[in-house]
C-alpha angles and dihedrals in degrees: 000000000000121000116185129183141214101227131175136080141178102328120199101244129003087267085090089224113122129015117249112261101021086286130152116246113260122250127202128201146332098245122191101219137009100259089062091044085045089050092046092055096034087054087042093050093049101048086049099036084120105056116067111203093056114105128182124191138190112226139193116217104233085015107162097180138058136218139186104227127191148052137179114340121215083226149356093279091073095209097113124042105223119245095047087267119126131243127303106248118191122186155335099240131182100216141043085228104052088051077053095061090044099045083048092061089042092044095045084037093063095016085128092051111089086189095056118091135166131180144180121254113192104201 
Protein backbone atom coordinates (compact mmCIF):
# COMPACT_ATOMS: atom_id res chain seq x y z
CA UNK A 1 0.00 0.00 0.00
CA UNK A 2 1.40 3.63 -0.81
CA UNK A 3 1.60 6.34 1.94
CA UNK A 4 2.65 9.53 0.88
CA UNK A 5 3.27 12.67 2.93
CA UNK A 6 2.97 16.43 2.72
CA UNK A 7 6.42 17.52 4.04
CA UNK A 8 8.08 21.14 4.29
CA UNK A 9 7.81 24.19 6.75
CA UNK A 10 9.31 27.75 7.35
CA UNK A 11 12.98 27.31 5.98
CA UNK A 12 15.63 29.70 7.00
CA UNK A 13 16.49 31.30 3.59
CA UNK A 14 14.85 30.71 0.09
CA UNK A 15 17.78 27.86 -0.55
CA UNK A 16 15.13 25.31 1.13
CA UNK A 17 17.82 23.88 3.07
CA UNK A 18 17.26 24.08 6.71
CA UNK A 19 14.16 24.84 8.54
CA UNK A 20 13.98 28.26 10.47
CA UNK A 21 14.77 27.82 14.38
CA UNK A 22 16.77 24.29 14.36
CA UNK A 23 13.09 22.55 13.68
CA UNK A 24 12.24 19.54 12.01
CA UNK A 25 10.26 19.93 8.83
CA UNK A 26 6.66 19.32 9.32
CA UNK A 27 4.92 16.24 7.86
CA UNK A 28 1.72 15.91 7.23
CA UNK A 29 -0.17 12.90 6.84
CA UNK A 30 -0.08 9.64 5.91
CA UNK A 31 -2.30 9.85 3.03
CA UNK A 32 -3.59 6.92 1.38
CA UNK A 33 -3.40 7.97 -2.11
CA UNK A 34 -1.86 11.03 -4.16
CA UNK A 35 -5.06 13.14 -4.76
CA UNK A 36 -5.45 13.62 -0.42
CA UNK A 37 -1.88 14.30 -0.14
CA UNK A 38 -2.51 16.87 -3.51
CA UNK A 39 -5.27 18.39 -1.79
CA UNK A 40 -3.12 18.71 1.65
CA UNK A 41 -0.21 20.67 -0.21
CA UNK A 42 -2.39 22.43 -2.56
CA UNK A 43 -4.49 23.75 0.72
CA UNK A 44 -0.78 24.34 2.54
CA UNK A 45 0.57 26.24 -0.40
CA UNK A 46 -2.49 28.52 -0.56
CA UNK A 47 -2.84 29.57 3.32
CA UNK A 48 1.29 30.45 3.13
CA UNK A 49 1.46 31.90 -0.56
CA UNK A 50 2.76 35.09 1.18
CA UNK A 51 5.43 34.11 2.93
CA UNK A 52 8.39 33.01 0.91
CA UNK A 53 10.34 31.04 2.63
CA UNK A 54 7.45 28.49 3.40
CA UNK A 55 7.69 24.97 1.16
CA UNK A 56 5.60 22.38 1.18
CA UNK A 57 6.41 18.88 -0.57
CA UNK A 58 4.52 15.59 -1.46
CA UNK A 59 6.38 12.71 -0.61
CA UNK A 60 6.30 8.72 -1.31
CA UNK A 61 7.45 6.30 1.84
CA UNK A 62 10.37 3.86 0.25
CA UNK A 63 10.42 6.64 -2.92
CA UNK A 64 13.61 6.12 -4.77
CA UNK A 65 13.00 9.11 -7.73
CA UNK A 66 12.40 12.62 -7.89
CA UNK A 67 10.28 14.98 -10.06
CA UNK A 68 9.69 19.02 -10.55
CA UNK A 69 5.87 19.38 -10.60
CA UNK A 70 3.74 22.66 -11.60
CA UNK A 71 3.11 25.23 -13.93
CA UNK A 72 0.74 28.11 -14.23
CA UNK A 73 -2.30 27.80 -12.10
CA UNK A 74 -5.82 29.17 -13.37
CA UNK A 75 -6.02 30.75 -9.65
CA UNK A 76 -4.50 31.17 -6.16
CA UNK A 77 -5.79 28.02 -5.00
CA UNK A 78 -3.27 26.14 -7.09
CA UNK A 79 -5.33 23.27 -7.58
CA UNK A 80 -5.93 23.77 -11.95
CA UNK A 81 -3.09 24.84 -14.44
CA UNK A 82 -4.79 27.51 -16.84
CA UNK A 83 -5.18 26.76 -20.29
CA UNK A 84 -6.77 22.94 -19.67
CA UNK A 85 -3.20 21.65 -19.97
CA UNK A 86 -1.69 19.37 -17.02
CA UNK A 87 0.94 19.87 -14.89
CA UNK A 88 4.73 20.59 -15.89
CA UNK A 89 6.82 17.31 -14.76
CA UNK A 90 10.56 17.49 -14.78
CA UNK A 91 12.53 14.74 -14.15
CA UNK A 92 13.18 11.83 -12.88
CA UNK A 93 15.81 12.69 -10.93
CA UNK A 94 18.16 10.49 -8.61
CA UNK A 95 18.74 12.88 -5.82
CA UNK A 96 16.89 15.37 -3.63
CA UNK A 97 19.39 17.42 -4.34
CA UNK A 98 19.60 17.35 -8.16
CA UNK A 99 15.42 18.16 -8.27
CA UNK A 100 16.86 21.07 -5.90
CA UNK A 101 19.18 22.64 -8.68
CA UNK A 102 16.22 22.28 -11.30
CA UNK A 103 12.93 23.80 -8.86
CA UNK A 104 15.55 26.78 -8.14
CA UNK A 105 15.75 27.84 -12.23
CA UNK A 106 11.71 27.33 -12.45
CA UNK A 107 11.21 28.97 -9.61
CA UNK A 108 13.91 32.22 -10.58
CA UNK A 109 12.65 31.78 -13.94
CA UNK A 110 8.74 32.80 -12.82
CA UNK A 111 9.69 34.28 -9.68
CA UNK A 112 7.51 37.49 -10.93
CA UNK A 113 4.36 35.25 -11.74
CA UNK A 114 2.19 34.90 -8.77
CA UNK A 115 0.38 32.44 -10.66
CA UNK A 116 3.47 30.23 -11.35
CA UNK A 117 4.31 27.33 -8.80
CA UNK A 118 6.53 24.34 -8.86
CA UNK A 119 7.21 21.49 -6.10
CA UNK A 120 9.05 18.52 -5.43
CA UNK A 121 7.44 15.40 -5.43
CA UNK A 122 9.78 12.37 -3.80
CA UNK A 123 8.00 8.64 -5.42
Amino acid sequence: MERYWVVGGEYETTDFTRIAGGRSEDRHGPYADFGAARAQWASLSMATVDNAHIRYRIEREDAREYWVVGGHYADTGFTRISGGRGEERLGPYKSEREALDVWRAKAFATVDDALARYHIERV
